[in-house]
Backbone as a ProteinNet text record, in pm:
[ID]
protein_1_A
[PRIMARY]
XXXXXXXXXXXXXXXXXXXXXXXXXXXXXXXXXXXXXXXXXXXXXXXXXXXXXXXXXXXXXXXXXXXXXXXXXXXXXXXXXXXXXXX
[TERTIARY]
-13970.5	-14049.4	-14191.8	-14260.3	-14386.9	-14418.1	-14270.1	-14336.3	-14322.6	-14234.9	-14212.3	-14381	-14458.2	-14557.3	-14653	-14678.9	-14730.4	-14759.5	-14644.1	-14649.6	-14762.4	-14786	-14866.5	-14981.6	-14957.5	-15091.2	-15175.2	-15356.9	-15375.7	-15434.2	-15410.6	-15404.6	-15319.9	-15225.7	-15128.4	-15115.1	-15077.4	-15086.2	-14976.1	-14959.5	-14864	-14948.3	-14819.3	-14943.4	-14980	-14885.9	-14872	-15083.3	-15116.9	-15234.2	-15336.7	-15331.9	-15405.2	-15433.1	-15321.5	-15327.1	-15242.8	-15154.4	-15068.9	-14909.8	-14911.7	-14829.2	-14698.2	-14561.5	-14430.5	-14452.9	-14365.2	-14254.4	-14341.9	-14451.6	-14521.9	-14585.7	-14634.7	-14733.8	-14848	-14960.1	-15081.1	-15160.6	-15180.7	-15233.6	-15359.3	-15477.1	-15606.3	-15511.6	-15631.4	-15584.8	-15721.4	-15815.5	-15924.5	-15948.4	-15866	-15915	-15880.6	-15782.7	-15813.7	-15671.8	-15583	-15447.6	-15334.4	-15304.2	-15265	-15096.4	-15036.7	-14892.5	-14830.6	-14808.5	-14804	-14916.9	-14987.7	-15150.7	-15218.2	-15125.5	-15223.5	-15265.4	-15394.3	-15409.8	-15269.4	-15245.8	-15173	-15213.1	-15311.7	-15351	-15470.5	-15512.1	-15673.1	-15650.3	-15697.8	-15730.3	-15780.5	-15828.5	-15896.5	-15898.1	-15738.5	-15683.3	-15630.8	-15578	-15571	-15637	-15741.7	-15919.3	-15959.6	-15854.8	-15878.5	-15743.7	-15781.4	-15743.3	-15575.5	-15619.6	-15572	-15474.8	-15517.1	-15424.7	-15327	-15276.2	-15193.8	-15026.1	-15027.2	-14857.4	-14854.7	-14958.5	-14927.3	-14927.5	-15030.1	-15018.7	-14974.6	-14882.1	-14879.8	-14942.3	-15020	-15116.5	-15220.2	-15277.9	-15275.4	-15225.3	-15132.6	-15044.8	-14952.8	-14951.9	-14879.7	-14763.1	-14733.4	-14553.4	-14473	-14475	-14382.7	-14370.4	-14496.9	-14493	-14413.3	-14440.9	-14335.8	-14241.3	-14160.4	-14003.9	-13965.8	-14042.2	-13999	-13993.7	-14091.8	-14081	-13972.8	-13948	-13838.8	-13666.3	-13700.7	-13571.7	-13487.2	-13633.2	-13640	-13595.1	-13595.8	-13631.9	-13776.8	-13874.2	-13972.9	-14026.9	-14199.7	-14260.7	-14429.2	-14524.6	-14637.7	-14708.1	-14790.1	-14848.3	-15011	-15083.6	-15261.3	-15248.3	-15318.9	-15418.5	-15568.8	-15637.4	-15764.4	-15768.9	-15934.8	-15888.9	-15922.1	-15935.7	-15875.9	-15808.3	-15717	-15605.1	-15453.6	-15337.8	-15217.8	-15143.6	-15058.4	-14963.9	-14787.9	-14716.8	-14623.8	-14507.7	-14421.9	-14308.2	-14166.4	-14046.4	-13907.7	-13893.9	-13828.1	-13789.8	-13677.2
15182.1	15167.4	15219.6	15184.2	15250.8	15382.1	15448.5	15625.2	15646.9	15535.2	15583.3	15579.4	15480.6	15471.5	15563.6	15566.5	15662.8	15768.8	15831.3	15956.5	15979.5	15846.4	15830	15781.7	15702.3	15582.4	15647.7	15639	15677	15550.5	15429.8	15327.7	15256.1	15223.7	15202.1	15105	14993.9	14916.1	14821.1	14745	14647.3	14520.7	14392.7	14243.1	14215.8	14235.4	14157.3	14212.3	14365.6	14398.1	14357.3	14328	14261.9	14099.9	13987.4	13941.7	13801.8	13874.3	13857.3	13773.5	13781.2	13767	13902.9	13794.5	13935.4	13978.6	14138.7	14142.9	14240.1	14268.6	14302.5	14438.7	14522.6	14604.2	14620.9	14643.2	14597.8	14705.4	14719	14848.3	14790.6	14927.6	14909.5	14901.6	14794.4	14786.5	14849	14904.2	14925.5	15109.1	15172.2	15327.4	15388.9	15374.7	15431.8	15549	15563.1	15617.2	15614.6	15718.2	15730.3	15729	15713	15766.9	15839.3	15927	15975	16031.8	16043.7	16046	15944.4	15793.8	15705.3	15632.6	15542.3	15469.5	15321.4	15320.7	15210	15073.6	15021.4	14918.7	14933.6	14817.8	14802.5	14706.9	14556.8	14451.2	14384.6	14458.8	14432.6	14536	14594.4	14658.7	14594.7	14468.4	14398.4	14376.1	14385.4	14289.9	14431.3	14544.3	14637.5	14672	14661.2	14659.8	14811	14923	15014.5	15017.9	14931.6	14957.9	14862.3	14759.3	14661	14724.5	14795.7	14855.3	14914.2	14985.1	15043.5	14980.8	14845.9	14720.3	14584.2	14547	14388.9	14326	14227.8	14198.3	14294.4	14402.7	14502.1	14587.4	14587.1	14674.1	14806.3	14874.3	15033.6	14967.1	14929.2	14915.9	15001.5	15143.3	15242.9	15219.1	15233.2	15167.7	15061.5	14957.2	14848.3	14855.3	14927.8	14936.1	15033.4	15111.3	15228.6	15096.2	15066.6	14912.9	14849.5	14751.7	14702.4	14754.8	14900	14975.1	14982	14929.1	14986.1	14838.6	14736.7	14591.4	14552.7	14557.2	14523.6	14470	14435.3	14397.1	14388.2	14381.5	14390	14255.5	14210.2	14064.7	14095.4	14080.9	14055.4	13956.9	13992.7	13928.5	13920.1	13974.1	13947.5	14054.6	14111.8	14207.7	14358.2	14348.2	14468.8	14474.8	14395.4	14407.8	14370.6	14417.5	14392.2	14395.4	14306.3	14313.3	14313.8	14439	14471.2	14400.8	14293.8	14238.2	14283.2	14249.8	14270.8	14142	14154.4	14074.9	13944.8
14916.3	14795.8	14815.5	14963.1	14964.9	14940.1	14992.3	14989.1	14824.7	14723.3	14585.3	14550.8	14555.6	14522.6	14552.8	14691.9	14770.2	14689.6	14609.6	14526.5	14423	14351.3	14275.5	14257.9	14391.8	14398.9	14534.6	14504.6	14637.7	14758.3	14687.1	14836.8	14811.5	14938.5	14964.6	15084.4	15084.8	15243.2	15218.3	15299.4	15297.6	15276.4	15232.6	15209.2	15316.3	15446.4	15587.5	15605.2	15588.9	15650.6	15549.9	15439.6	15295	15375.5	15355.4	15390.8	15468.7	15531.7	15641.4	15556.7	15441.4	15356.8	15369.2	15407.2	15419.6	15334.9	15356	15240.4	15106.8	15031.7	14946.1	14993.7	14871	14894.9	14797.7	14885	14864.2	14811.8	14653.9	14580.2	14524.4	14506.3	14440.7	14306.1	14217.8	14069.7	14079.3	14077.6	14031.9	14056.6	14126.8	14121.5	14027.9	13936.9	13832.3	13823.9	13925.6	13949.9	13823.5	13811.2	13681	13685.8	13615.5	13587.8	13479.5	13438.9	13350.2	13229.5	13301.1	13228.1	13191.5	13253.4	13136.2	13305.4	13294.5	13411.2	13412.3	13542	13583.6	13574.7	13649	13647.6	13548.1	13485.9	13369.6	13398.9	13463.5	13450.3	13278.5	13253.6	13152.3	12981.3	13009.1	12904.7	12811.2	12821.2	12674.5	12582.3	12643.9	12543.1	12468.4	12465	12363.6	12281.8	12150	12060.5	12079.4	12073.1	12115.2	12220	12356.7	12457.9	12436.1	12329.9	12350	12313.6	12312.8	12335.5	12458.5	12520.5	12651.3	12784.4	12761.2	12887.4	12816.1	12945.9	12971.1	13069.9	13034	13151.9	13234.1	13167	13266.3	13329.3	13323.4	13381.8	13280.8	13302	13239.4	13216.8	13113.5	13106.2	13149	13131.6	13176.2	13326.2	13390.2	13522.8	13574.6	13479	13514.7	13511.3	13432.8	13386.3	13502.3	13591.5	13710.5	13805.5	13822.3	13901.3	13924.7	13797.8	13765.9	13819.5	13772.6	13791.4	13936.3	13984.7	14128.7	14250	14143.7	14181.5	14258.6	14181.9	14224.2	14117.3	14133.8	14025	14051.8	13949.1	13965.5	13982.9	14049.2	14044.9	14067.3	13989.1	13997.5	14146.6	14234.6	14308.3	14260.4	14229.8	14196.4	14099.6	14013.4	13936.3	14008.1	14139.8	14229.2	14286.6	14290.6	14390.8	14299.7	14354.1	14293	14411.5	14416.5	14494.6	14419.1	14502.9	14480.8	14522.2	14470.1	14530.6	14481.5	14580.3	14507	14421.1	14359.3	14229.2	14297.6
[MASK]
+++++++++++++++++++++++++++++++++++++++++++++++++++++++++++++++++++++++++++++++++++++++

C-alpha cells in the first residue's frame, strides 16, 4: 500500500516511526498533494460552502473510495497529520 501512495503523496512513513503505533501509514495532511487535481487532505474543507461534495471530513472522497478499494482508510491525527489504516 505504501508504494500505492508513494505515487501520489510526497511524505510517506510508517505509524511505527510517527509514533511507534503497528500496522499504519503516516501522511502530511497539510502539503497540499493532490489527486486528481483536487488536494487530498483540507482539514478544514468543510467550513466551505463549495467543497462539501468533494470532502468528508477532510478528506478527497475519490481518494477515499481508492482507499477503501484497496482496504484501507483515512484517520485525522491532528490537522497535519493522517494516519493510514487497513479497514
Amino acid at each position: 500500500m505504501i508504494f500505492w501512495i508513494e505515487e501520489t503523496m510526497s511524505v510517506v512513513g510508517t505509524s511505527e516511526e510517527f509514533n511507534g503505533s503497528p500496522g499504519g501509514i503516516w501522511l502530511c495532511g497539510e502539503c497540499g498533494d493532490e489527486y486528481k487535481g483536487k488536494r487530498i487532505y483540507n482539514y478544514y474543507a468543510d467550513n466551505y460552502r463549495d467543497n462539501y461534495n468533494k470532502y468528508d471530513f477532510g478528506v478527497l472522497i475519490k481518494w477515499e473510495e481508492e482507499l477503501n478499494k484497496r482496504g484501507w482508510y483515512s484517520n485525522w491525527y491532528d490537522a497535519g497529520t493522517v494516519m493510514v489504516r487497513p479497514i
